[in-house]
N, C-alpha and C positions, 0 to 999 in steps of 0.2 A: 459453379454458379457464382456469380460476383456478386460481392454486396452492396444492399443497400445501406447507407451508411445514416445515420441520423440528424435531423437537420433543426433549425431554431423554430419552423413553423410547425413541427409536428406536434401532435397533443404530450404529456408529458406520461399522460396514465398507456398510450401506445407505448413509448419509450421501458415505462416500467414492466409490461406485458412482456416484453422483448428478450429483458433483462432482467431478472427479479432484483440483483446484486447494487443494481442503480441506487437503491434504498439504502447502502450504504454512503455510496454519494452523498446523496440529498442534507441527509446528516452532515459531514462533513464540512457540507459547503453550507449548511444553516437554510436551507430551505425548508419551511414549515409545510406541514400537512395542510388538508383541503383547499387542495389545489382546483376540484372538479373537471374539467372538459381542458383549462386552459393550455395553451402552447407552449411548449419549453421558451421560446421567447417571453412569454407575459407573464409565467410565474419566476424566471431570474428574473427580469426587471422590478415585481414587487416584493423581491427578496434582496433586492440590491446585490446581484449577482451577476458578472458576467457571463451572457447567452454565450461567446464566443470561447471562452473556460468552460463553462459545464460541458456544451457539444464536444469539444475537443476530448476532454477527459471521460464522455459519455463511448465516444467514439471507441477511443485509446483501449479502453477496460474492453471493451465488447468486439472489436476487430484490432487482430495485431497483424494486418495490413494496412489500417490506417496510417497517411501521410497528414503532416498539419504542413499548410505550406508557409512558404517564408513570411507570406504579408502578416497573414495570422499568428506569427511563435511574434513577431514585432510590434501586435498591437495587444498581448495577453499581460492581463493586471499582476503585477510580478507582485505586490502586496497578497490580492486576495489566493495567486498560487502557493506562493511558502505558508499562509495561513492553513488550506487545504493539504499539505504536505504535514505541516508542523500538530494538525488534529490529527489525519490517519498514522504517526508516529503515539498519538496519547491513546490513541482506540489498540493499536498492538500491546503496549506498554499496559494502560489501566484495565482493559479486558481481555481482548484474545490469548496472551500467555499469562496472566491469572488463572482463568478458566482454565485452562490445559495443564496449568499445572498443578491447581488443586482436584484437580479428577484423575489425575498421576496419581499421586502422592496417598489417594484416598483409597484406588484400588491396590496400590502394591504395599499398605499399611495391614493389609490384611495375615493373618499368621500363617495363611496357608503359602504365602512367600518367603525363600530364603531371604537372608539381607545381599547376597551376594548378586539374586537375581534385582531387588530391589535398586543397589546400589548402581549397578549399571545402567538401568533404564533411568534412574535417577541423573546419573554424570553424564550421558549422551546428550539430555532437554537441558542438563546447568550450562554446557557447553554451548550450544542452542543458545539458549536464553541468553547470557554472557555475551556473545559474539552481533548479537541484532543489536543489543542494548549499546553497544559499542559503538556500531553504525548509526542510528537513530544519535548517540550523544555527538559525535563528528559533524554529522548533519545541523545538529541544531546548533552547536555551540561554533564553529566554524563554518559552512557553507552558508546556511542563511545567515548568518551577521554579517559574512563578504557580501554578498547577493543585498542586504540592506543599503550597504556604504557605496556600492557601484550606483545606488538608487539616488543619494546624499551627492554624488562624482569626487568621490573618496579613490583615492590609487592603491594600490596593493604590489609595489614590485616582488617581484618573487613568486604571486601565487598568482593562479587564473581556474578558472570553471575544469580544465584541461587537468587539473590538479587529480579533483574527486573524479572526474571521469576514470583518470588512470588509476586508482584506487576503490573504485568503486565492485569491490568484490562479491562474489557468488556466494552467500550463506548457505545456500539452499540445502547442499550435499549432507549437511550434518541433520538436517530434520529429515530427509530420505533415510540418511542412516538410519535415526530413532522407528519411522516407520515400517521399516523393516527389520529390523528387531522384533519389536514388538507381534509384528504379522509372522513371521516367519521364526523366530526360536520362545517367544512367549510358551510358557509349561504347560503341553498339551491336556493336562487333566483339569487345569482351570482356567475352561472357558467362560470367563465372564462375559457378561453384554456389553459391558463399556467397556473393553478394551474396542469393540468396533467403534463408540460413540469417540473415542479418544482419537482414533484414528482418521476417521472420518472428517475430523475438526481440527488433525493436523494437514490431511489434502486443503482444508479450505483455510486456514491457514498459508500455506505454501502457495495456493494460488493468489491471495490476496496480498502475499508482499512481493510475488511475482509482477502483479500488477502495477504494488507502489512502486521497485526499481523502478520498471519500463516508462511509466509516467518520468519520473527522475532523470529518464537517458533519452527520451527520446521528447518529452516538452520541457523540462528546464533548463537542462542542459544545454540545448542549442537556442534558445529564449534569452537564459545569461550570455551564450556567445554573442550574442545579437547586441546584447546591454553594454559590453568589454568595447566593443567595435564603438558604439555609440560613446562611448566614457572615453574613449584615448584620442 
């Protein structure tokens, strides 16, 4: 069945019926509550948002068969996009591996665990943790300060958008790892509840920065290629 895809006249509380996860967005992008009846077009405008960013990014998150086409990655507010990048890095960073890691930390503190089972589940999330935080700092401290200065028509021999793209690697595999760990050789005599809640919140986790790559590779990416072209 082919999708319908989401559009600027739709009501926005439809959009969120659709998607519950939108509600991340909205955040994100500084969209305030009570909203009522109104149209994703009239609540970005009195949020001073671009309609044509949110849809895109609305889109992106909810069909990964969504195309943005050329004229649109050419007219998308390259400020308000690294802002919405540069918050879903502080939402990973100040909450979601917080929480995941003090709800670690808290179940395997318990005495009925060796240190040795500890210590593993422990080094698999440090690893984890370590290697996004890596990413996120690359991104921030390099890609959006280039993506700034192309804004400025600032040159950069040596480096291009083409850069992070070839770099821009798969984390994912080592939080699969931890989750199946966890699922799969965790000490069958203690079943606790939150080793589900923990895991549960690692899928949603992994799908959430599944989604901020895909935004990354498939709207800035070619959005900057678009900027490079236009600078030289």
């Amino acid at each position: 069945m082919m999708a319908i895809f989401f559009t600027k006249d739709q009501k926005l509380s439809f959009a969120i019926e659709k998607n519950f996860k939108i509600v991340r967005i909205l955040k994100q992008l500084g969209i305030r509550p009570g909203f009522g009846e109104k149209s994703i077009n009239d609540v970005c405008h009195s949020n001073n948002v671009s309609p044509d960013l949110f849809t895109a990014i609305l889109n992106m998150t909810t069909y990964t068969d969504y195309e943005v086409d050329s004229e649109s990655l050419s007219i998308l507010p390259t400020t308000q996009l690294l802002n919405y990048l540069k918050l879903s890095h502080k939402e990973f960073i100040n909450k979601d591996l917080p929480y995941i890691e003090h709800s670690l930390k808290e179940m395997l503190s318990s005495p009925d665990f060796s240190y040795s089972h500890s210590s593993v589940f422990i080094g698999f999330f440090d690893e984890y943790k370590s290697e996004l935080l890596s990413h996120f700092d690359y991104e921030d401290s390099i890609v959006f300060p280039y993506v700034n200065g192309i804004l400025e028509g600032e040159k950069f021999p040596g480096y291009s958008i083409e850069k992070f793209k070839e770099n821009h690697t798969n984390i994912e595999s080592k939080l699969s790892d931890l989750k199946n760990i966890l699922l799969k050789y965790f000490p069958f005599s203690k079943p606790y509840p939150i080793l589900y809640d923990i895991v549960e919140n690692l899928y949603q986790l992994e799908q959430e920065f599944e989604n901020h790559a895909y935004l990354e590779e498939r709207l800035l990416v070619p959005h900057v290629e678009f900027l490079e072209r236009r600078n030289n």
